[in-house]
C-alpha positions in Angstrom: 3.8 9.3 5.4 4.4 11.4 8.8 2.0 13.6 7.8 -1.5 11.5 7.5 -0.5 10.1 11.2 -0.2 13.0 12.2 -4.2 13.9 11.6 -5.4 10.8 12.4 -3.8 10.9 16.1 -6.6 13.6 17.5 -9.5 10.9 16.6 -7.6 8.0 17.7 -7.9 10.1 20.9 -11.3 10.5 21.0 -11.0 14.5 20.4 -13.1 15.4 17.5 -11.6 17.9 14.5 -14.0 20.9 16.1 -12.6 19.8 19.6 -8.9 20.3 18.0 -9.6 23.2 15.8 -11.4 25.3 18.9 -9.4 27.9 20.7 -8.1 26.6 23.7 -7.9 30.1 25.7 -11.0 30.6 27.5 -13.1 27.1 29.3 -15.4 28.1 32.1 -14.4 24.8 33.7 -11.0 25.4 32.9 -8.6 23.5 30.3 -9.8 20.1 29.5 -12.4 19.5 32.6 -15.4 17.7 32.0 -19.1 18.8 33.4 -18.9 15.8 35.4 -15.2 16.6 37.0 -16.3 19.7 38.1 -19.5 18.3 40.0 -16.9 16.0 41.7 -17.2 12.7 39.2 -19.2 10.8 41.9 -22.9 9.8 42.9 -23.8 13.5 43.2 -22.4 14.3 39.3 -24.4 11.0 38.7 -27.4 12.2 39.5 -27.2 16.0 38.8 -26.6 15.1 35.2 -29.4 12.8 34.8 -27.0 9.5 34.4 -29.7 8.0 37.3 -32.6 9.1 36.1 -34.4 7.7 38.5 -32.6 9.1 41.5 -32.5 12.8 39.9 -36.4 12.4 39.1 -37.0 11.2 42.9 -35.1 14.5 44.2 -37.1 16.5 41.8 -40.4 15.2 43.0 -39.6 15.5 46.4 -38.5 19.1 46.2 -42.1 19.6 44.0 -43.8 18.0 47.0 -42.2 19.8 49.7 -42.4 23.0 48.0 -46.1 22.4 47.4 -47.1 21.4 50.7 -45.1 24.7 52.5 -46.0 27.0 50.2 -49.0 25.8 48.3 -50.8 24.2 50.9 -49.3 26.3 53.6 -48.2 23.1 55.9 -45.2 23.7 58.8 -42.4 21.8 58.6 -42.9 20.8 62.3 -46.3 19.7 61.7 -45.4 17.6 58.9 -42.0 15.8 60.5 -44.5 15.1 63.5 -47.5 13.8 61.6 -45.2 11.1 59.1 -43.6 10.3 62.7 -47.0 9.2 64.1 -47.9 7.5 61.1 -44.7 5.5 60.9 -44.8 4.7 64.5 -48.3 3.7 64.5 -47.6 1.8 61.8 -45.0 -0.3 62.5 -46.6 -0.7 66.2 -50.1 -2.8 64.9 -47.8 -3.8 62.9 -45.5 -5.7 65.2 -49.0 -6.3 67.6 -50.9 -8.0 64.8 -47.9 -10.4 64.1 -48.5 -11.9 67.3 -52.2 -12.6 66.2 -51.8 -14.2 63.0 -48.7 -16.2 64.3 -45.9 -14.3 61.5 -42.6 -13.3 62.2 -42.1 -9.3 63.5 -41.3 -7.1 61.0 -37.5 -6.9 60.4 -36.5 -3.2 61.1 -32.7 -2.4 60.5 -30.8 -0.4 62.8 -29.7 3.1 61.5 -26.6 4.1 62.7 -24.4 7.3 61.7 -20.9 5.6 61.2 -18.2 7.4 62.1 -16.5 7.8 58.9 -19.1 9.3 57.6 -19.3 11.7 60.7 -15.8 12.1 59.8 -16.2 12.9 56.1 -18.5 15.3 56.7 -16.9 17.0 59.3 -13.6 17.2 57.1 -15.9 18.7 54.1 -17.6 21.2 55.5 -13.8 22.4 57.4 -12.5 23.2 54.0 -15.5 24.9 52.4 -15.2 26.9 56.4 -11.5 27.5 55.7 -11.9 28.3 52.1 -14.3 31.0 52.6 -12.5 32.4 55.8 -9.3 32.6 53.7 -11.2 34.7 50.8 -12.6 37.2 53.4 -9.3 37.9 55.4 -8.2 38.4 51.5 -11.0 41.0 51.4 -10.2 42.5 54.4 -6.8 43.4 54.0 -7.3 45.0 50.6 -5.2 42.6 48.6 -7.6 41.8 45.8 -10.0 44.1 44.3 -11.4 41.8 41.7 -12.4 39.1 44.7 -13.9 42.3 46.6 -16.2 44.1 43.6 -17.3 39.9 42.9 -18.1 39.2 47.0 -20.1 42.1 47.1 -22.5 42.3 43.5 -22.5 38.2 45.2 -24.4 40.0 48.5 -26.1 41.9 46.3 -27.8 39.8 44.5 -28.5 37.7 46.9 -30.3 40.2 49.1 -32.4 41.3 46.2 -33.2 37.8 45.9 -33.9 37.3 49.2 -36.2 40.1 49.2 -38.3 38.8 46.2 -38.9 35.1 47.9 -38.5 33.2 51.2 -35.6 30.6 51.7 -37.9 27.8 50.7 -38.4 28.9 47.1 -34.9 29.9 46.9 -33.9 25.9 47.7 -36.6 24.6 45.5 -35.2 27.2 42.7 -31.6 26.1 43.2 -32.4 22.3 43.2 -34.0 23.2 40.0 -31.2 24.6 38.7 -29.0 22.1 40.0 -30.3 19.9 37.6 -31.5 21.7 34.7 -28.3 24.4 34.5 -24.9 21.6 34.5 -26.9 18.9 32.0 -27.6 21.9 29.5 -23.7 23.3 29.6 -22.7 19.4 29.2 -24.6 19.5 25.8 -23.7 23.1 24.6 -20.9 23.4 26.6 -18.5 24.3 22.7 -21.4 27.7 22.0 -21.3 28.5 25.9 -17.8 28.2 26.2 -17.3 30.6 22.9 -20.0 33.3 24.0 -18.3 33.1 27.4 -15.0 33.9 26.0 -16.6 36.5 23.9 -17.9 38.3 27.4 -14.9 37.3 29.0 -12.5 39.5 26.6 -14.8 42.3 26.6 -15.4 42.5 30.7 -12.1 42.3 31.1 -11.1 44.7 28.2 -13.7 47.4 30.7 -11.5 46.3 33.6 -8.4 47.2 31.8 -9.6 50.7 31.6 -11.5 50.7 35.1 -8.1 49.9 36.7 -6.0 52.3 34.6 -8.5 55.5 35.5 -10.1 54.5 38.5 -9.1 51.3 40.6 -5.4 52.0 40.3 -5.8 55.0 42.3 -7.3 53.5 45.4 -5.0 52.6 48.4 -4.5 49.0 49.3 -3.2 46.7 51.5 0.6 46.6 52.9 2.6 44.2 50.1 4.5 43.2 53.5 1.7 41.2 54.3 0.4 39.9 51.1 4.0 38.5 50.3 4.2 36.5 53.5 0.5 34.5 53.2 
């Protein structure tokens, strides 16, 4: 009798027999994470994974339009903040002037202020992605991981040949793009990506295995002195 309780207990778990069956060695997002953990399980993971689909379409269509008008139709980012500005503003003025005519109340416009939590927020955010990429650089510098080196610098490289091939505009249109095309397709193959990914992951590091031994192993490094005391 132990035994059929035994099988039953995955699915009263919600893990399905493939789930429980699957090799549990290689996740991209590592162990058990979901897609919408690792985009931070809040508004933003909402909305990159399509859950408001009428906020991620309203991102999408503004990128389209901004990319359209700065590239397409070859509009200045100055000349476009200014122009919505004086259509707002003259807007809102006849507005409020034409209220006094036809005897209606002004029009209500809320005051916008930045609160200081979010101020804070931000500023505590941005400190640890700061402090995070400061830490992996001194890393760098002082020789104490080669993987983190070799992976910093095809980064740069690719980056610059990307640079060279289009502007930053295109590159921020392209990334929102992916932003929400890229995490919504691993959430529904994320089983096949995860398996091809361990498939490349065994043989790239199988390459380093033999990299290191001839090659990498032979190159000087940082003092362990220093290494042991960060």
């Amino acid at each position: 009798m132990a035994e059929p309780a035994g099988e039953a207990a995955p699915q009263a778990d919600g893990v399905s027999e493939e789930a429980a069956a699957r090799p549990r060695g290689f996740r991209l997002l590592g162990g058990d994470k979901s897609v919408h953990q690792a985009l931070g399980g809040g508004k933003a993971a909402d909305v990159l994974l399509w859950k408001d689909k009428k906020i991620s379409a309203a991102v999408i269509g503004g990128a389209t339009v901004l990319w359209v008008l700065f590239e397409v139709v070859d509009y200045h980012f100055l000349t476009l903040i200014s122009h919505v500005l004086i259509g707002v503003l003259a807007i809102l003025f006849l507005w409020s002037k034409a209220t006094i005519f036809i005897k209606k109340s002004p029009p209500n416009i809320p005051e916008v202020k930045i609160s200081e939590d979010l101020a804070v927020n931000v500023a505590l955010a941005l400190r640890t992605d700061i402090n995070q990429a400061l830490h992996l650089l001194r890393e760098i510098s002082l020789g104490h991981d080669l993987m983190k080196f070799l992976g910093v610098i095809v980064a740069l490289w690719i980056l610059s040949e990307i640079g060279s091939l289009c502007d930053f505009l295109t590159l921020f249109y392209v990334a929102v793009l992916m932003l929400h095309t890229v995490p919504i397709l691993y959430h529904k193959y994320q089983d096949k990506v995860d398996h091809f990914a361990g498939k490349a992951h065994v043989e790239l590091s199988r390459q380093y295995s033999v990299l290191d031994a001839k090659v990498l192993s032979k190159i000087p490094r940082g003092p362990a002195k220093d290494k042991k005391q960060n």
